[in-house]
OpenMM code with the backbone's topology and positions (N, CA, C; nanometers):
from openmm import Vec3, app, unit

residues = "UNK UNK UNK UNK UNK UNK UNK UNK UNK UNK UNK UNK UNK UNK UNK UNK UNK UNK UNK UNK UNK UNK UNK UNK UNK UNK UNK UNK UNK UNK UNK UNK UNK UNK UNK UNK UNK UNK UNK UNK UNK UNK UNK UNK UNK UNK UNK UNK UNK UNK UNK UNK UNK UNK UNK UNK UNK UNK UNK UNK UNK UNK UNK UNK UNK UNK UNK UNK UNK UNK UNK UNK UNK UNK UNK UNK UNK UNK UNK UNK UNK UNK UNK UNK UNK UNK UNK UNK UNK UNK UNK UNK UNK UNK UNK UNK UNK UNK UNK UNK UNK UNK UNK UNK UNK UNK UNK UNK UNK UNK UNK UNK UNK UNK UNK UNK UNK UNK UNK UNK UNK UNK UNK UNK UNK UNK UNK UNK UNK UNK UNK UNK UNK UNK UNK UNK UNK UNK UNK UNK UNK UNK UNK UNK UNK UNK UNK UNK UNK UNK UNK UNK UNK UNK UNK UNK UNK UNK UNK UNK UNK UNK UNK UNK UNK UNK UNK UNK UNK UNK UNK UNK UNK UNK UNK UNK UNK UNK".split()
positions = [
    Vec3(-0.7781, -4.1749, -1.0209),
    Vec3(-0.6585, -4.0925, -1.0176),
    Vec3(-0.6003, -4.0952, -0.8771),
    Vec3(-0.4929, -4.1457, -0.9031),
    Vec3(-0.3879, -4.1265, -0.8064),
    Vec3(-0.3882, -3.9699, -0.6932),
    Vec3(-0.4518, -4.0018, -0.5352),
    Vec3(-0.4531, -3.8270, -0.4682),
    Vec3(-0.2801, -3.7736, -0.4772),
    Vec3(-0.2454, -3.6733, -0.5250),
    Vec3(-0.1942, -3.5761, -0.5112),
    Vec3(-0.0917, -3.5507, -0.4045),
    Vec3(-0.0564, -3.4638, -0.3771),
    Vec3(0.0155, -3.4174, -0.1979),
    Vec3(0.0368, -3.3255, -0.2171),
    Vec3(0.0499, -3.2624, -0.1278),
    Vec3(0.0327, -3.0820, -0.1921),
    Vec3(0.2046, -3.0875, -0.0682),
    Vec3(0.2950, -2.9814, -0.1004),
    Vec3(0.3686, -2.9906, -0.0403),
    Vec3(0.4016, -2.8250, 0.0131),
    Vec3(0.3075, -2.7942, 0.0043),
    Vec3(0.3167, -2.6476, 0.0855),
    Vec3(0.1445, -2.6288, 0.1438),
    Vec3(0.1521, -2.5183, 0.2548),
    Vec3(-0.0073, -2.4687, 0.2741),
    Vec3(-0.0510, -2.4084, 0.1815),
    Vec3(-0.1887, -2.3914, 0.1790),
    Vec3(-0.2366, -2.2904, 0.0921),
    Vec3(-0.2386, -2.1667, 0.1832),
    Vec3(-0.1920, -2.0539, 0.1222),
    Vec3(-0.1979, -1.9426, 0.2011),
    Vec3(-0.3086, -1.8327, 0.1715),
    Vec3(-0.3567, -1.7684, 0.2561),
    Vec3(-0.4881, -1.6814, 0.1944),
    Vec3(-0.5415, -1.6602, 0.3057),
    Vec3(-0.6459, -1.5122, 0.2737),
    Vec3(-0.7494, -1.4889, 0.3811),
    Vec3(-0.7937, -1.5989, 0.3740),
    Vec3(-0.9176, -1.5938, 0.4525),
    Vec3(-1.0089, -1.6680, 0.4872),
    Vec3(-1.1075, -1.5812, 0.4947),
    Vec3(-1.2746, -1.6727, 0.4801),
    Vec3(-1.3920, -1.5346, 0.4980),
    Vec3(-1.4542, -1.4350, 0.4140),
    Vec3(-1.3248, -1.4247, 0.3226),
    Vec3(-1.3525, -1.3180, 0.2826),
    Vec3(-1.4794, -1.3605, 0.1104),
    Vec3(-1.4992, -1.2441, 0.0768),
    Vec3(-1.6366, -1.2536, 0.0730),
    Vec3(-1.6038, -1.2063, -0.1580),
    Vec3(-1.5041, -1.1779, -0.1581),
    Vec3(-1.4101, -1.1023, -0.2916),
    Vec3(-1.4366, -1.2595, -0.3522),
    Vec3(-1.4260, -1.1768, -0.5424),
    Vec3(-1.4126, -1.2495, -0.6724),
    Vec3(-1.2318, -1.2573, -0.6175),
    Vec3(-1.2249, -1.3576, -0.7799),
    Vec3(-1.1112, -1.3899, -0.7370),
    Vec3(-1.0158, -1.4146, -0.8384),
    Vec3(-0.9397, -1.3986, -0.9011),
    Vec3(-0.8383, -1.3945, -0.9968),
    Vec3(-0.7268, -1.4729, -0.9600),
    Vec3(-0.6917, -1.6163, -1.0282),
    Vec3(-0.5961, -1.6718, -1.0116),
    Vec3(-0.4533, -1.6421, -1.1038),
    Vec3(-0.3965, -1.5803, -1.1061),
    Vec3(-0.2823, -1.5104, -1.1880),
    Vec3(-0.1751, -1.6141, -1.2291),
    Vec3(-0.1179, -1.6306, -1.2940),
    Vec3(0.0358, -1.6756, -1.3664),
    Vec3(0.1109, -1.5550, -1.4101),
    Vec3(0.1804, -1.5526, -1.4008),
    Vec3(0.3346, -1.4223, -1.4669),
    Vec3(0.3778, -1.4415, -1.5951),
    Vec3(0.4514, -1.5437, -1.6031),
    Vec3(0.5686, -1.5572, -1.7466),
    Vec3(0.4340, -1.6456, -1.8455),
    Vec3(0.4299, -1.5449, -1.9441),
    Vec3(0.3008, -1.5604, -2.0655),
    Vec3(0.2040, -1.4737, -2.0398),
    Vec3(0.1858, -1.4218, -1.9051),
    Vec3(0.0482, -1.3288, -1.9124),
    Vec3(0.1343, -1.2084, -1.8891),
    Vec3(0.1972, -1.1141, -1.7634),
    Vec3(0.1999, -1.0107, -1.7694),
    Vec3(0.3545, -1.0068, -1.8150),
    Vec3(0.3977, -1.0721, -1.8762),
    Vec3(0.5252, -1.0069, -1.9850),
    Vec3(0.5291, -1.1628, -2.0879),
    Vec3(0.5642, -1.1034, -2.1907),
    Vec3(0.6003, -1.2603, -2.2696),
    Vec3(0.6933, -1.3473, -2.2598),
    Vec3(0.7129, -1.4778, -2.3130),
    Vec3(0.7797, -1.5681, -2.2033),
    Vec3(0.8931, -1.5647, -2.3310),
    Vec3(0.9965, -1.5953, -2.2788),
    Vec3(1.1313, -1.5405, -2.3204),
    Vec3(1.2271, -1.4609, -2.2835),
    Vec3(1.1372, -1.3713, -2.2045),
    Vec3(1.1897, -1.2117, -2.1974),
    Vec3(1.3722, -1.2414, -2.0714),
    Vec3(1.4091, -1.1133, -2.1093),
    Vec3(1.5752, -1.1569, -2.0343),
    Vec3(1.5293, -1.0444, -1.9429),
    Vec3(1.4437, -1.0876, -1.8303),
    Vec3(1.4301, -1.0576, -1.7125),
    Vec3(1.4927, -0.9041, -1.6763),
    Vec3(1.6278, -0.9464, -1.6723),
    Vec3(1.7368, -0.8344, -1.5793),
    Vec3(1.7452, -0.7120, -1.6764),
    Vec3(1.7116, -0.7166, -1.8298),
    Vec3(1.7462, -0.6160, -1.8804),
    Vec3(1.6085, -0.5894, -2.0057),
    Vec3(1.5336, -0.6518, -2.0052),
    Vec3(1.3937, -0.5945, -2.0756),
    Vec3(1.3186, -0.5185, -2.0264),
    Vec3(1.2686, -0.4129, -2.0966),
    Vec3(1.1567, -0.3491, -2.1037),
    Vec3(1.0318, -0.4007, -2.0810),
    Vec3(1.0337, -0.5285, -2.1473),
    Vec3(0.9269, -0.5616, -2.1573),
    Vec3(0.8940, -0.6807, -2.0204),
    Vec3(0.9659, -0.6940, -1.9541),
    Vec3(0.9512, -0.7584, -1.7936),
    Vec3(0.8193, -0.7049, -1.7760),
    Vec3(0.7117, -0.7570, -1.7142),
    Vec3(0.5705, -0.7020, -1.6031),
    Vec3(0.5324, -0.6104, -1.7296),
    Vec3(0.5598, -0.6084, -1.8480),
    Vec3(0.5157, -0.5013, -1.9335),
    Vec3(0.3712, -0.4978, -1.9495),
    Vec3(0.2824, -0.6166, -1.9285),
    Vec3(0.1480, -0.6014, -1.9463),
    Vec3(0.1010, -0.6350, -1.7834),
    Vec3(0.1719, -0.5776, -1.6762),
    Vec3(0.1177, -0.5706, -1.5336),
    Vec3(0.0399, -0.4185, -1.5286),
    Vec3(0.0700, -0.2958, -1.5988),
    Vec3(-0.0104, -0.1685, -1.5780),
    Vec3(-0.2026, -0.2244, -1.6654),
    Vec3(-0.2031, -0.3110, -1.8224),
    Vec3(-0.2955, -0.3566, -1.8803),
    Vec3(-0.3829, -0.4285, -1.7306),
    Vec3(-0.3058, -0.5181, -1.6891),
    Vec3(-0.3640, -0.5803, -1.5304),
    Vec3(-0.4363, -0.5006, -1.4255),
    Vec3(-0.3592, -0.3981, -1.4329),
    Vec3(-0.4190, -0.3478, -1.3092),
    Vec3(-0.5245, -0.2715, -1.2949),
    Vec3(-0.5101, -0.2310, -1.4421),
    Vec3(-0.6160, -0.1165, -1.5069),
    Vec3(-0.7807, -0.1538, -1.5014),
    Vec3(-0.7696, -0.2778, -1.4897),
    Vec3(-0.9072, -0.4065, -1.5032),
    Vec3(-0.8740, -0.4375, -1.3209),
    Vec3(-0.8481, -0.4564, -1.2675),
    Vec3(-0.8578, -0.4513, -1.1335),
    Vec3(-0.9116, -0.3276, -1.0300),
    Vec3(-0.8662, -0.2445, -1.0926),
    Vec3(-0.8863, -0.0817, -1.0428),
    Vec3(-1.0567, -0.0789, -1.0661),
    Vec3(-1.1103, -0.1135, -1.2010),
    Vec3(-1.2221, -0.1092, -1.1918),
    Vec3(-1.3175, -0.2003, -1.1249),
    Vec3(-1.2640, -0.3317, -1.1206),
    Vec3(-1.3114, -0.3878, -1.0345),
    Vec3(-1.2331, -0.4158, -0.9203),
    Vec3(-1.2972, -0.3821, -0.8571),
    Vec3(-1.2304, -0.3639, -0.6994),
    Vec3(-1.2874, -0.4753, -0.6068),
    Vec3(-1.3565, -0.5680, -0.6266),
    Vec3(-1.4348, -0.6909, -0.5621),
    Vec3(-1.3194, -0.7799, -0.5921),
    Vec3(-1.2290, -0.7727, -0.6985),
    Vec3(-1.0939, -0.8897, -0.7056),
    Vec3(-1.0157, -0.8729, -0.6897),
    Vec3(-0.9821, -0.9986, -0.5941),
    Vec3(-0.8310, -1.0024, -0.4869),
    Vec3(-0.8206, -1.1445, -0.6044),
    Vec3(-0.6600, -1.1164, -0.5691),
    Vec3(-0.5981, -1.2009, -0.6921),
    Vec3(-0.4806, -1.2838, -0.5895),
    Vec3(-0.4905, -1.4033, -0.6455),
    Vec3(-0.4020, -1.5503, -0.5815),
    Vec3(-0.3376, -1.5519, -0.6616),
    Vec3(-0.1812, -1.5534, -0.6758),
    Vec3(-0.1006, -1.5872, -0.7443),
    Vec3(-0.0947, -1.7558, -0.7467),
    Vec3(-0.0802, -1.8071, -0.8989),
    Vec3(-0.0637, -1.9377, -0.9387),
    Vec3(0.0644, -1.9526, -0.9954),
    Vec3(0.1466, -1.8839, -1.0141),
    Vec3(0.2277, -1.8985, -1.0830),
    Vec3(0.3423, -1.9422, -1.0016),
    Vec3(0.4236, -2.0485, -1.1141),
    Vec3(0.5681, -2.1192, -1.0280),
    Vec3(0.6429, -2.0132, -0.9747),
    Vec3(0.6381, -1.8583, -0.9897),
    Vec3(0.7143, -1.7866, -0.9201),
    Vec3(0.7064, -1.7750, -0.7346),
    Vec3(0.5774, -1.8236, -0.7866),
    Vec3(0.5221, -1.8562, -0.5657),
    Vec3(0.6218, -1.9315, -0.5308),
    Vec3(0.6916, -2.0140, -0.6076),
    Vec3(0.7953, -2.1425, -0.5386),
    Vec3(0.9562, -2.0485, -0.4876),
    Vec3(1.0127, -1.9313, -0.6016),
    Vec3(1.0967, -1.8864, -0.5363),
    Vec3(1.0848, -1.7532, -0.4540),
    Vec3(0.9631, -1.6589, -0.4704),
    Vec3(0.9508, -1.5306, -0.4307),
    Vec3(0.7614, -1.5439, -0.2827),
    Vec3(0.8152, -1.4840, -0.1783),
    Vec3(0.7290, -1.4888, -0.0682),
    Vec3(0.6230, -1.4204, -0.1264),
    Vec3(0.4738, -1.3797, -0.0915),
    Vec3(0.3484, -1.3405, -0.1382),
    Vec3(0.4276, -1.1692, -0.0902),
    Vec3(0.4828, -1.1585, 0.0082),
    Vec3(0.5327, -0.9565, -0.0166),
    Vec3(0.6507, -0.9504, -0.0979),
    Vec3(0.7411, -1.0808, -0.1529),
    Vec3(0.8097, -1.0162, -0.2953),
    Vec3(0.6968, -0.9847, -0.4092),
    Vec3(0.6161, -1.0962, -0.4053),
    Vec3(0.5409, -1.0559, -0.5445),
    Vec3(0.4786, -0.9781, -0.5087),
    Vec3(0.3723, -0.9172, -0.4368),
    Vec3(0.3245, -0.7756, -0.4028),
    Vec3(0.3790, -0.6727, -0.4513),
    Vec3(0.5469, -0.6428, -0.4421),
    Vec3(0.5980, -0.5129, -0.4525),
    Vec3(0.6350, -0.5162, -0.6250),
    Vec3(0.5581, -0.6336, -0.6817),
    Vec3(0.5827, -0.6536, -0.8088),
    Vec3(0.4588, -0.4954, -0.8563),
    Vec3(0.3597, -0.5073, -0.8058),
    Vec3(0.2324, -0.4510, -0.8274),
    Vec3(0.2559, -0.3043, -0.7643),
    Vec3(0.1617, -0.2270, -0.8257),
    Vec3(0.0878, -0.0573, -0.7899),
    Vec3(0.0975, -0.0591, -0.6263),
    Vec3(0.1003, 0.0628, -0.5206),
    Vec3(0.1055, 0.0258, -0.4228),
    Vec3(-0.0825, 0.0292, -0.3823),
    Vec3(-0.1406, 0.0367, -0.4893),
    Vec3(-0.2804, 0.0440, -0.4327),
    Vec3(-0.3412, -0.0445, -0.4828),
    Vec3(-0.2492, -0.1585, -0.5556),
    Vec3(-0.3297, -0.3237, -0.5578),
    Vec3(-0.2514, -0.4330, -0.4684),
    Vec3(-0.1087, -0.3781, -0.4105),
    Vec3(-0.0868, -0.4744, -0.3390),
    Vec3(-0.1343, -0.5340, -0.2447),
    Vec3(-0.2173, -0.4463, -0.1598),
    Vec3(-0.3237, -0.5584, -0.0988),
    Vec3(-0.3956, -0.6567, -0.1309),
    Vec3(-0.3770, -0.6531, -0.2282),
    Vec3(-0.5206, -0.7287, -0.2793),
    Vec3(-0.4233, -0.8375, -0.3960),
    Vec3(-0.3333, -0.9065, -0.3457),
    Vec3(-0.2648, -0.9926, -0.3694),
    Vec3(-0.2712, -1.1084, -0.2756),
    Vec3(-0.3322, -1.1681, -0.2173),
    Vec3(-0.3832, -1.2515, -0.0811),
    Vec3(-0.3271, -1.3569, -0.0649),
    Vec3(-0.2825, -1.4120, -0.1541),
    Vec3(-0.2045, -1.4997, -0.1349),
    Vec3(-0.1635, -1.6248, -0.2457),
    Vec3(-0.1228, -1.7481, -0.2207),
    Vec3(-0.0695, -1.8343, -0.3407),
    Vec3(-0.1229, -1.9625, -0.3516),
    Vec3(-0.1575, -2.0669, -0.4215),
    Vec3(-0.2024, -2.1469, -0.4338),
    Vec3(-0.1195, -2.2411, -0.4195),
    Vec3(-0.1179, -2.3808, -0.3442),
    Vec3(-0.0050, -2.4962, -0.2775),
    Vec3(-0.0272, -2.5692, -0.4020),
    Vec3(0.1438, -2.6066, -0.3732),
    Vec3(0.2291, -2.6340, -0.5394),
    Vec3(0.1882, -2.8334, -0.4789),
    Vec3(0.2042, -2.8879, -0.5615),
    Vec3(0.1444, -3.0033, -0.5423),
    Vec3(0.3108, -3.0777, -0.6012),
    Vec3(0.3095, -3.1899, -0.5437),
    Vec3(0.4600, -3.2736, -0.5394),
    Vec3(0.4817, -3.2987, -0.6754),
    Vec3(0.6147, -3.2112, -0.7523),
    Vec3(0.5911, -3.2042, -0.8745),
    Vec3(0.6508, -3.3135, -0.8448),
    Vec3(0.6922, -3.3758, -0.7981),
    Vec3(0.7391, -3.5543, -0.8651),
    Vec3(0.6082, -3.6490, -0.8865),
    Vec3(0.4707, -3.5978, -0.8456),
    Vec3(0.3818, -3.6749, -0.8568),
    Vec3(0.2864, -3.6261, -1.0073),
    Vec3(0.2786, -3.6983, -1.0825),
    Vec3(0.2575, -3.6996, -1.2165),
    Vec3(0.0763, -3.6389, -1.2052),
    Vec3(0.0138, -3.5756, -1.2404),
    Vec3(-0.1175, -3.5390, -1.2081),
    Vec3(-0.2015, -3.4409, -1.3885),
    Vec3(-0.2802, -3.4566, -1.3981),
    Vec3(-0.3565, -3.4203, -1.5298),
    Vec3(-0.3886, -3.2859, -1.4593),
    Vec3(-0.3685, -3.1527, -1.5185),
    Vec3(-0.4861, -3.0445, -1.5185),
    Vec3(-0.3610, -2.9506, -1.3702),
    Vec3(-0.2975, -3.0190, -1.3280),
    Vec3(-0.1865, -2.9680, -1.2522),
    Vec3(-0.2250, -2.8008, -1.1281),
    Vec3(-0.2194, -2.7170, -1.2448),
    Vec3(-0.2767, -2.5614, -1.1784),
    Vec3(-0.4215, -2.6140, -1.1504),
    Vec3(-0.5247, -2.6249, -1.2155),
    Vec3(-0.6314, -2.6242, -1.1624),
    Vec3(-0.6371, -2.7301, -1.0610),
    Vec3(-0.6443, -2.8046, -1.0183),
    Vec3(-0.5842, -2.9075, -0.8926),
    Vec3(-0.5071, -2.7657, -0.7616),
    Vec3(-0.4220, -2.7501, -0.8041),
    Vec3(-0.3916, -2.6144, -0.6934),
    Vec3(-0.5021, -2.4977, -0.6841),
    Vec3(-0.5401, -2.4776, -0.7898),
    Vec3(-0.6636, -2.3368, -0.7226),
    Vec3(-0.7232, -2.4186, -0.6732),
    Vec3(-0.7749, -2.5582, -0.6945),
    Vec3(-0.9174, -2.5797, -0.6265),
    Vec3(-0.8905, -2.6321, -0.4410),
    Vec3(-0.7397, -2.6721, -0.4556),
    Vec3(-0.6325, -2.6699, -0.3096),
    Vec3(-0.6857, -2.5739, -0.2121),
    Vec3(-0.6848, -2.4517, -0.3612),
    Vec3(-0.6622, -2.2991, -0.2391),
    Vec3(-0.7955, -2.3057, -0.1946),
    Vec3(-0.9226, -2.3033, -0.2878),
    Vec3(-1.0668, -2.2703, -0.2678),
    Vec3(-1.0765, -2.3053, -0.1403),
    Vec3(-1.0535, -2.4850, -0.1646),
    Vec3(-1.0988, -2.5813, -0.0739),
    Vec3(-1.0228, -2.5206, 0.0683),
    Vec3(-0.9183, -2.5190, 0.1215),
    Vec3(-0.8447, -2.4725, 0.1835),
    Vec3(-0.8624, -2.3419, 0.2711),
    Vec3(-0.9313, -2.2637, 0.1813),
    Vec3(-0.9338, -2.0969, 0.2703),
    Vec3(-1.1058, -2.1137, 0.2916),
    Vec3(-1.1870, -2.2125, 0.2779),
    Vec3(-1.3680, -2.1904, 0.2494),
    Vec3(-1.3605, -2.1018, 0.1514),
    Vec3(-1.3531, -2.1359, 0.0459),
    Vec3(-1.3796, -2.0026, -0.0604),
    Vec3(-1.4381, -2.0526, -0.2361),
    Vec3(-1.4600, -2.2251, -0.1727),
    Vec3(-1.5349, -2.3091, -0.2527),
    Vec3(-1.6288, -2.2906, -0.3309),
    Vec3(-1.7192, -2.1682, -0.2567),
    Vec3(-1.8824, -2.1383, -0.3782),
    Vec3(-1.8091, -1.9995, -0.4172),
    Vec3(-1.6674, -1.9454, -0.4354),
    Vec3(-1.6249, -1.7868, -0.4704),
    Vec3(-1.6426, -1.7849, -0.6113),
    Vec3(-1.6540, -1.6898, -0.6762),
    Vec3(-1.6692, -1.6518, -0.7959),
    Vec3(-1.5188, -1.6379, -0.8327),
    Vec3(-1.4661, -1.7051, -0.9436),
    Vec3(-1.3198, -1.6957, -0.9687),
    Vec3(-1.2846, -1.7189, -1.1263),
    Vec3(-1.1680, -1.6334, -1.1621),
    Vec3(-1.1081, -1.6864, -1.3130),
    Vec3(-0.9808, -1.6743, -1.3158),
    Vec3(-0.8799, -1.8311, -1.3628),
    Vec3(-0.7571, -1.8279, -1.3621),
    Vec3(-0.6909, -1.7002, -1.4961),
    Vec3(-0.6117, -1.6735, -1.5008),
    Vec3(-0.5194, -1.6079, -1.6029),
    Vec3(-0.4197, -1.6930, -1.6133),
    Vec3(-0.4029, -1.7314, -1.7450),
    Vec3(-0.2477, -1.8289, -1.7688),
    Vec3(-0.2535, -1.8335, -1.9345),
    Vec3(-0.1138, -1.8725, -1.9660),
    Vec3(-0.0727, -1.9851, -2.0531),
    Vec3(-0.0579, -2.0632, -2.1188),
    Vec3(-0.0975, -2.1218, -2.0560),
    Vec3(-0.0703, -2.2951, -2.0264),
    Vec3(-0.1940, -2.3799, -2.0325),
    Vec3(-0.2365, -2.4230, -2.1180),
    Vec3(-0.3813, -2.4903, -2.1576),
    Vec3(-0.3699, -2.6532, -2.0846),
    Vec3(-0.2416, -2.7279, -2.0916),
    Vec3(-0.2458, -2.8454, -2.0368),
    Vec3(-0.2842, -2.8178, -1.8876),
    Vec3(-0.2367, -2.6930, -1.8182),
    Vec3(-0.2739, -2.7199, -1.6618),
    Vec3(-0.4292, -2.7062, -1.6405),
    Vec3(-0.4795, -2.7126, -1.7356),
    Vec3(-0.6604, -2.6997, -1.6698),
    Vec3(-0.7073, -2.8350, -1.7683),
    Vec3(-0.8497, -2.8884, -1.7350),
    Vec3(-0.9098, -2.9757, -1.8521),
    Vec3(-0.9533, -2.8624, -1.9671),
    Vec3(-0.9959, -2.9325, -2.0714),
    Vec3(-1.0064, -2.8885, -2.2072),
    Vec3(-1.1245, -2.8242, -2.2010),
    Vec3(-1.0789, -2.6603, -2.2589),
    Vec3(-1.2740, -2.5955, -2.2945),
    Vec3(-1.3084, -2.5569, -2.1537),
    Vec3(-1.1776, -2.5758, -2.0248),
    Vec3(-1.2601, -2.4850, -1.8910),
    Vec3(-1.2502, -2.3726, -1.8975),
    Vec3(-1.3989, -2.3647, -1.8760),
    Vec3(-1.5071, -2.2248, -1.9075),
    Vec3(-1.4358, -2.0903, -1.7843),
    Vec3(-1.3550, -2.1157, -1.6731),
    Vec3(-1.3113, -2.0100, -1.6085),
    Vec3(-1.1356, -1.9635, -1.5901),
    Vec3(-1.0849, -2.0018, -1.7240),
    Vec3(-0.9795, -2.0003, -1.7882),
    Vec3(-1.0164, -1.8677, -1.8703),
    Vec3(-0.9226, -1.7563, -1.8633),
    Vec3(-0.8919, -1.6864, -1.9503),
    Vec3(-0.7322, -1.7310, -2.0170),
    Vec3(-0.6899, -1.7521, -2.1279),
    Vec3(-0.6044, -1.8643, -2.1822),
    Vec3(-0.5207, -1.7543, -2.2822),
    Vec3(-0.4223, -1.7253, -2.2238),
    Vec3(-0.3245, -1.5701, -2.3091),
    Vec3(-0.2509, -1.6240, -2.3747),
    Vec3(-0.2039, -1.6189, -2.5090),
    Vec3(-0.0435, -1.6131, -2.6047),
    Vec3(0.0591, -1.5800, -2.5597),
    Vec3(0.1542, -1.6920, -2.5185),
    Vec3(0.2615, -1.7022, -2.4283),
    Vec3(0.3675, -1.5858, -2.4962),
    Vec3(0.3069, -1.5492, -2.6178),
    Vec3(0.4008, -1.4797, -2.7228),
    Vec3(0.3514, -1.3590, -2.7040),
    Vec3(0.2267, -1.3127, -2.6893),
    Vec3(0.2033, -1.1638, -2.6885),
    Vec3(0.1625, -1.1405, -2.5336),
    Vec3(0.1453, -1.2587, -2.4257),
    Vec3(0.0810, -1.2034, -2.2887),
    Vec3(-0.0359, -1.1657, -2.2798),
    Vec3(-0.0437, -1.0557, -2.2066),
    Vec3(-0.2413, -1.0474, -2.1564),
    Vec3(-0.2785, -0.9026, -2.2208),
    Vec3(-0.2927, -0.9480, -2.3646),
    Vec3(-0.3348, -0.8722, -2.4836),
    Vec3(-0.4919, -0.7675, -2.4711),
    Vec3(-0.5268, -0.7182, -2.5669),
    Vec3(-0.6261, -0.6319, -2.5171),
    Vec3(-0.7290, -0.7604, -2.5915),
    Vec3(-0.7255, -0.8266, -2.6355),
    Vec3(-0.8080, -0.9717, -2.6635),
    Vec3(-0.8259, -1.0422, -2.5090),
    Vec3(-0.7147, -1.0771, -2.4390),
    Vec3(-0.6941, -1.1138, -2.3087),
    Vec3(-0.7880, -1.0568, -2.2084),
    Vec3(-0.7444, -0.9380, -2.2246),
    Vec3(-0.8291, -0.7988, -2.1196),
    Vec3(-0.9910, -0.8235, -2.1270),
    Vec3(-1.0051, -0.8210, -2.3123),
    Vec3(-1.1419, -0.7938, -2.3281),
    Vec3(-1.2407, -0.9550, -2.2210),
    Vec3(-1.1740, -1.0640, -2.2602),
    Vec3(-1.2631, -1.1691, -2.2065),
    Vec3(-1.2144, -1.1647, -2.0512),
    Vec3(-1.1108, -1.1181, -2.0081),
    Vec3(-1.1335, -1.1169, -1.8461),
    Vec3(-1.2102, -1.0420, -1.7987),
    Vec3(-1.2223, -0.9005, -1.8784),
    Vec3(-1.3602, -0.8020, -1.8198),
    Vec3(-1.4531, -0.8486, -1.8147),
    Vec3(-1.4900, -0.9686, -1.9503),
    Vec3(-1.6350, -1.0588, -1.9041),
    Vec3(-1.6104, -1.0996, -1.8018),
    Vec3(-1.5363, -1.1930, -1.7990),
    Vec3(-1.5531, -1.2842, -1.6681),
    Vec3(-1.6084, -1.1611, -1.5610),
    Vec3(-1.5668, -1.0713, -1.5319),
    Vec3(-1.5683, -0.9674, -1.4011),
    Vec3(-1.7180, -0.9212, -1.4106),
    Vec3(-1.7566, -0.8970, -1.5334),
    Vec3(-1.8838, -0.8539, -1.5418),
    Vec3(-1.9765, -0.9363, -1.5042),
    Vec3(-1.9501, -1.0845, -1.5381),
    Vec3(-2.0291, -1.1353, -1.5152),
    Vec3(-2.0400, -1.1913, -1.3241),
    Vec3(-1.9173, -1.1580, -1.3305),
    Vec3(-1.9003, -1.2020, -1.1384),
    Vec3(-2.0434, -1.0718, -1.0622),
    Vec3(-1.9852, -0.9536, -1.1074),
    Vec3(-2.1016, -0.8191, -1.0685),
    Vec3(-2.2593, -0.8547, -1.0517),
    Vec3(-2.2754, -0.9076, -1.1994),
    Vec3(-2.4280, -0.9415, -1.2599),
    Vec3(-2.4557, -1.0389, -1.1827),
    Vec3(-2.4086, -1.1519, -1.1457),
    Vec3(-2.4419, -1.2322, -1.0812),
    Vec3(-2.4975, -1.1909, -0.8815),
    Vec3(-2.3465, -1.1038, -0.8766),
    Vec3(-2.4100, -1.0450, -0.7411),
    Vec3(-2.5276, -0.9555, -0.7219),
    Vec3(-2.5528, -0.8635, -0.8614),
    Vec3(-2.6721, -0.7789, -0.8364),
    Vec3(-2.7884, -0.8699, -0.8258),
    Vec3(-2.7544, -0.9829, -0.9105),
    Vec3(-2.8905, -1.1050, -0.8961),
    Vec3(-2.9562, -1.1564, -0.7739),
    Vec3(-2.8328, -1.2235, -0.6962),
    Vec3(-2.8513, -1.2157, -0.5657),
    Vec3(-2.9403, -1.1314, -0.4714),
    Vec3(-2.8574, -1.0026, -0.5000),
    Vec3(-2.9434, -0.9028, -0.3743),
    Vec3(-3.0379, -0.8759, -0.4572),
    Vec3(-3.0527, -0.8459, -0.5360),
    Vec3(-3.1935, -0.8397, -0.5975),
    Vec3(-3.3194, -0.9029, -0.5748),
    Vec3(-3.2636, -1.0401, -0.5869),
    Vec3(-3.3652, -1.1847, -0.5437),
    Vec3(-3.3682, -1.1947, -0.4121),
    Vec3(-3.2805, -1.1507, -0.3056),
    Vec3(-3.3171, -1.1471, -0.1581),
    Vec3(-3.3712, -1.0382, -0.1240),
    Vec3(-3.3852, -0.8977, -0.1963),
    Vec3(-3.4318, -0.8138, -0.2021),
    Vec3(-3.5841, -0.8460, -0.2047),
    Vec3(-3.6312, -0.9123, -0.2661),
    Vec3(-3.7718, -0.9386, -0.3616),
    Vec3(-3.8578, -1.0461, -0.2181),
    Vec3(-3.7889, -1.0793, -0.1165),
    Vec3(-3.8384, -1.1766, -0.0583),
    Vec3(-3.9350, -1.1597, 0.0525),
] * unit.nanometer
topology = app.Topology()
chain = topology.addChain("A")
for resn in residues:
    res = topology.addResidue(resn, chain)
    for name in ("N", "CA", "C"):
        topology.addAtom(name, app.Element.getBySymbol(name[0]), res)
């Protein structure tokens, strides 16, 4: 496969030590169609979002979504609660859409990983869009562009989160034991 070019930085802490939630917008937190300027239903499933963030508080969330291309990481922030906008860190580098590439988004999170050291992080995209990842990837939560990030949606991202937790109690547990 032909390398790529990424045509922006990846932006993000660095260091930091947080799970990680790669987000998309149009299909997950409102359904895709919607007439923006005058729906209700705009960000309508961003309070369902946050509600699962609030409890877990270990995930800082990277926006993936093509909205990174027209809106800065503090427009999309003020999209959010003012007590998750921190924890919006930053965006994943959009790769030269003139260059033809398989799996597209996942190619950009792994940009960002690689990019901020955040390579061994515990992470799960939210999207869409099944062509931008390979087939059956296991850290894809994969929403109905028609209903968004459903309480079906919710329920398997709370796994994912649970299982990010379980994994850390494992850890200190097992360095605990030493």
């Amino acid at each position: 496969m032909a390398e790529a070019t990424l045509i922006q930085d990846a932006v993000g802490r660095t260091g930091d030590s947080s799970d990680l939630l790669f987000l998309d917008i149009d299909g997950v937190l409102h359904p895709v169609g919607v007439d923006y300027s005058f729906s209700s239903r705009f960000f309508s499933h961003l309070p369902r979002l946050e509600e699962i963030l609030r409890e877990f508080t270990s995930v800082d969330v990277v926006i993936s979504s093509d909205w990174r291309r027209a809106e800065s990481i503090e427009q999309l922030q003020r999209y959010f609660s003012a007590d998750i906008q921190h924890r919006i860190i930053g965006a994943t580098p959009q790769i030269d859409p003139h260059v033809v590439v398989h799996h597209r988004r996942q190619l950009e999170i792994q940009a960002w990983l690689d990019g901020n050291g955040r390579s061994d992080a515990e992470w799960v995209a939210l999207d869409d869009w099944p062509s931008n990842f390979e087939a059956g990837f296991a850290r894809l939560v994969l929403t109905d562009p028609k209903l968004a990030f459903d309480q079906d949606s919710f329920q398997e991202l709370r796994s994912h989160f649970l299982r990010f937790v379980a994994g850390r109690c494992f850890v200190a547990t097992s360095a605990h034991m030493k």
